[in-house]
C-alpha positions as CSV (number, residue, x, y, z in Angstrom):
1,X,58.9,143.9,136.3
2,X,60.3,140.6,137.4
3,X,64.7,140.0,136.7
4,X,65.6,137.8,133.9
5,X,66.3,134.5,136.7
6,X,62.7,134.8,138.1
7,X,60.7,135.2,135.1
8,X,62.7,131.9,133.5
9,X,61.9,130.3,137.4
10,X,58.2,130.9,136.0
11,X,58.8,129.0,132.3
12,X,61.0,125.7,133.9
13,X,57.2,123.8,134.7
14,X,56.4,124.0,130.7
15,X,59.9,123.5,129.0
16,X,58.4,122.6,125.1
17,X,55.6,125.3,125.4
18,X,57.2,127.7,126.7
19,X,61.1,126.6,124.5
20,X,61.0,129.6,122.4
21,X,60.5,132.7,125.1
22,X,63.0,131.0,127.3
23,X,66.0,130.9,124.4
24,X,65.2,134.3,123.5
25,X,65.5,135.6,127.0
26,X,68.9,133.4,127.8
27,X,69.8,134.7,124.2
28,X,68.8,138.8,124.3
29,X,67.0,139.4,128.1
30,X,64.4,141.6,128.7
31,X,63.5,144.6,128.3
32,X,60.6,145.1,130.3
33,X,57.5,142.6,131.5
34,X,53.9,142.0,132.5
35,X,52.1,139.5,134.5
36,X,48.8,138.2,135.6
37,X,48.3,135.3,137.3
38,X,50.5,132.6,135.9
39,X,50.7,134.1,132.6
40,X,53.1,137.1,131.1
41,X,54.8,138.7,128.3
42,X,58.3,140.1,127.7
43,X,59.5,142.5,125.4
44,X,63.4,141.8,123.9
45,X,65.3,143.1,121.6
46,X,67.3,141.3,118.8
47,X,67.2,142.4,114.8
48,X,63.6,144.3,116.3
49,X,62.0,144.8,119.6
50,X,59.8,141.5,119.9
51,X,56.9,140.6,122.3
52,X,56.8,136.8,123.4
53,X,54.1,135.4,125.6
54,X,53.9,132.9,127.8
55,X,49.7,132.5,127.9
56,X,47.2,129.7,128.2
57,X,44.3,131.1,128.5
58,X,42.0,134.0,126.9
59,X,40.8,135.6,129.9
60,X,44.9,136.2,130.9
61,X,45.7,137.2,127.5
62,X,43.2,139.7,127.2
63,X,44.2,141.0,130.5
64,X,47.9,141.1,129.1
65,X,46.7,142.6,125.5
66,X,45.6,145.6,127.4
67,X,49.2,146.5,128.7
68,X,50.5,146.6,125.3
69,X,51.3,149.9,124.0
70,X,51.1,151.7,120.3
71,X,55.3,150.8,120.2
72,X,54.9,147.1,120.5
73,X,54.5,146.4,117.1
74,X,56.2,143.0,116.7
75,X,55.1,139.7,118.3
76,X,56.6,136.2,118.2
77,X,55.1,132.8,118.3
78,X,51.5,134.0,118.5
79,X,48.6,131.3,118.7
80,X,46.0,131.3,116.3
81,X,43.6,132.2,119.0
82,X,46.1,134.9,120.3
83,X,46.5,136.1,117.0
84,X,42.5,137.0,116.7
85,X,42.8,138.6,119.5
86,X,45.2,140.7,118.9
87,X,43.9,141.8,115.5
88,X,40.7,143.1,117.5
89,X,42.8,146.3,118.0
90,X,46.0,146.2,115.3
91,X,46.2,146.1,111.7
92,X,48.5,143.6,110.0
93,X,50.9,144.4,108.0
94,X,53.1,141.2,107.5
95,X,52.6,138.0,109.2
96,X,55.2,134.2,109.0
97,X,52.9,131.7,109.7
98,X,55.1,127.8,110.6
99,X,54.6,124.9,112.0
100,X,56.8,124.4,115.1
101,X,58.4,120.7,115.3
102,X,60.1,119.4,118.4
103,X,62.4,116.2,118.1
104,X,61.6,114.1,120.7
105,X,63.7,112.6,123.6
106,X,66.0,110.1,121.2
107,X,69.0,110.5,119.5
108,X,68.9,110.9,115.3
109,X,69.4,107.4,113.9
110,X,71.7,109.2,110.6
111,X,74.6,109.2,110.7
112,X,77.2,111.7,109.0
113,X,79.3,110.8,105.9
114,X,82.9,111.1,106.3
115,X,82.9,112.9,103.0
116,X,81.7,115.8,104.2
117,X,82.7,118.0,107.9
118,X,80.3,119.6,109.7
119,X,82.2,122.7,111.6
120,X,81.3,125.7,112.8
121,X,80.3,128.8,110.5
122,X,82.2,132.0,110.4
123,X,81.1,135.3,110.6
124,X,82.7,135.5,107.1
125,X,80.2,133.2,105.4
126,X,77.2,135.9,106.6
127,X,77.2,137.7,103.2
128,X,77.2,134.2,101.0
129,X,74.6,133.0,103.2
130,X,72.7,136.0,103.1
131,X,72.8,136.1,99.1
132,X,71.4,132.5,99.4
133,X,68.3,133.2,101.8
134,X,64.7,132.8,100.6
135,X,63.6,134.7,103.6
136,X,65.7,138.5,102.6
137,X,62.1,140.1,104.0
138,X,62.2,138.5,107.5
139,X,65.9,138.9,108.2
140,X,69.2,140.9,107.2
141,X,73.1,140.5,106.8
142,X,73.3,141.9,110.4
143,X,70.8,139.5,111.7
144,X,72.7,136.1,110.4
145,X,76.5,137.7,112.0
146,X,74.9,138.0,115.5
147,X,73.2,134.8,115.2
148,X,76.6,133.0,113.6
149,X,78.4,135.0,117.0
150,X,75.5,134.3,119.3
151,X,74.3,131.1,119.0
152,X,75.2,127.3,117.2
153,X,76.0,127.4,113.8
154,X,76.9,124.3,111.3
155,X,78.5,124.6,108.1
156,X,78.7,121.5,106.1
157,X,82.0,121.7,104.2
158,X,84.0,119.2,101.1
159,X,87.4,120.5,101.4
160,X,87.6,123.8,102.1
161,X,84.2,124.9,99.8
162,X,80.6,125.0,102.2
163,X,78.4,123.4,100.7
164,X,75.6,123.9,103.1
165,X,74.6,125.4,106.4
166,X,72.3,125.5,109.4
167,X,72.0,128.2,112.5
168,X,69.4,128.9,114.8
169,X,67.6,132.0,115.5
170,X,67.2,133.9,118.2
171,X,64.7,132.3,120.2
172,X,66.7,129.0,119.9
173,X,65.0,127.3,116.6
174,X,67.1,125.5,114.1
175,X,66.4,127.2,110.8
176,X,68.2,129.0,107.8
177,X,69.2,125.4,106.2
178,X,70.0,125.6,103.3
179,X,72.2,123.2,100.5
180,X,73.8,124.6,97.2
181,X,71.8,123.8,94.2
182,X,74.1,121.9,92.9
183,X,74.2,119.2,96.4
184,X,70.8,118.7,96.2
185,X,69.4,115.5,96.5
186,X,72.5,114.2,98.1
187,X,71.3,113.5,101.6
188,X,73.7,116.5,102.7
189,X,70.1,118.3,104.4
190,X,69.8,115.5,106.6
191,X,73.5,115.6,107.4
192,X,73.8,118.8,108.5
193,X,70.3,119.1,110.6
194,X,71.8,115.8,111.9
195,X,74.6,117.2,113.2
196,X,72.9,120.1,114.5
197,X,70.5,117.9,116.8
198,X,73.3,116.2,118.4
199,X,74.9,119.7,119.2
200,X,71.7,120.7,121.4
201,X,71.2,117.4,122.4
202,X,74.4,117.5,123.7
203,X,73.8,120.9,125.9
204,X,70.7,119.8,127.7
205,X,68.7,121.9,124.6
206,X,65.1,120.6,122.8
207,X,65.9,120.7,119.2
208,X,62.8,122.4,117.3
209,X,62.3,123.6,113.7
210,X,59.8,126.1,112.1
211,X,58.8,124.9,108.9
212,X,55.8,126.8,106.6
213,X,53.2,124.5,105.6
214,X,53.9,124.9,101.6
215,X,57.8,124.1,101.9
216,X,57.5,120.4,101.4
217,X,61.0,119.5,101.4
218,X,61.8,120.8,104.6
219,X,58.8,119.2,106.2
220,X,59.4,115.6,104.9
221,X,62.8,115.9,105.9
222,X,61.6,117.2,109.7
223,X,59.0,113.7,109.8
224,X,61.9,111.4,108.2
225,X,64.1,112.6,111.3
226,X,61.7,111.7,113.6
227,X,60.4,115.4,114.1
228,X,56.7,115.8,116.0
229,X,54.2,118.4,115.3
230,X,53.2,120.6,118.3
231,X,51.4,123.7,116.9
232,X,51.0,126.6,114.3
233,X,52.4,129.8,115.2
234,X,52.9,133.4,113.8
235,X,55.2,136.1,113.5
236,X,53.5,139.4,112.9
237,X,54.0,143.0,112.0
238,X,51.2,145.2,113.4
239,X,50.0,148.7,114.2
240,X,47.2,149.8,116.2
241,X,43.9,150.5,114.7
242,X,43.3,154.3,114.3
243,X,39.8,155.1,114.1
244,X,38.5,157.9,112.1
245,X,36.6,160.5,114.2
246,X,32.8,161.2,113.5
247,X,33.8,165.1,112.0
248,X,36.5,164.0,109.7
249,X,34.1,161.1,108.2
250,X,31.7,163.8,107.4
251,X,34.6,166.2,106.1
252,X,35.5,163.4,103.9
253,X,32.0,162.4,102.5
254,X,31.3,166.3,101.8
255,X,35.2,166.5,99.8
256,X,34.2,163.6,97.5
């Protein structure tokens, strides 16, 4: 296994492919690695223990898929093709499928009302935000403190009430946006995501969203900013395949 400085050496010649393992491994480090060739996986720990790959290639990836273990259940930002290959040997048991969405090289032409400030979130607005989440089966209360401790966070506030917010996650994506029912259809989604771009833009970061295919909003509000599709990706839950041996089948058949 290869430290944390030489295996992000390895990711600098592919910065927008490779944007998500390198945030999670600034964000949470490494647990433990593989390589072959040019290509490699790490395993990390956030909310879970997560696999990430950085792979090009099938014959790599398979090479890679047969150093995986009966514990690594969770993987992160899988491929279409990596996720077929995956399921050759695993079960599924949940998967998130996005798009992933880089802003390019440009600053956002919006601009932020003076009505509204855009601060940073306490770890005190986790529970309201929490309450508020569409996604309560891919995250947890626990989950959105670290990530409000851990990472950027934006709160979009009139006075002193929030009216909406945006944080990333732990691999460095902007996500979790969200606007009171109430402040819909007041511009205040572009404000805040705004403001969030010019924050990473500001440290040397690529701002990137995942955004599911059926939430409409979100995406027309990623292409209106200038947002660029780069590629569909996956978040899965798996478990090896356990076959049932010859004996038992026959057990079974005679039981019925």
């Amino acid at each position: 296994m290869q430290n944390k400085d030489e295996i992000l050496a390895k990711l600098k010649d592919k910065p927008a492919e490779n944007v998500n393992i390198r945030n999670f491994i600034i964000n949470y480090g490494v647990d433990s690695s593989a390589f072959v060739n040019d290509s490699l996986f790490i395993r990390g720990t956030s909310d879970k223990q997560w696999v990430y790959f950085s792979c090009f290639n099938e014959s790599d990836f398979r090479v890679l898929e047969n150093m995986l273990t009966p514990d690594d259940m969770y993987f992160a930002v899988i491929e279409d093709w990596q996720l077929k290959i995956l399921l050759e040997k695993r079960k599924l048991i949940w998967k998130l499928t996005t798009l992933r969405l880089i802003f390019p090289d440009k600053e956002p032409e919006e601009k932020i009302s003076p009505e509204y400030v855009c601060r940073p979130l306490s770890t005190i607005d986790a529970g309201y935000i929490y309450d508020n989440s569409r996604y309560k089966k891919y995250t947890s209360l626990s989950y959105i403190k670290q990530r409000i401790k851990s990472g950027p966070s934006i709160g979009l506030f009139q006075k002193n009430a929030l009216l909406g917010w945006i944080l990333t996650y732990d691999d460095g994506a902007m996500g979790f946006l969200h606007v009171l029912d109430d402040y819909r259809r007041k511009g205040l989604g572009t404000q805040i995501t705004v403001a969030m771009i010019k924050h990473l833009k500001s440290k040397g970061e690529i701002p990137f969203v995942h955004i599911e295919e059926d939430n409409i909003n979100s995406l027309r509000l990623a292409w209106k900013l200038g947002f660029e599709k780069d590629r569909t990706i996956h978040w899965i839950k798996s478990e090896v395949k356990t076959e049932v041996k010859p004996e038992l089948k026959t057990e079974l058949k005679g039981d019925k």
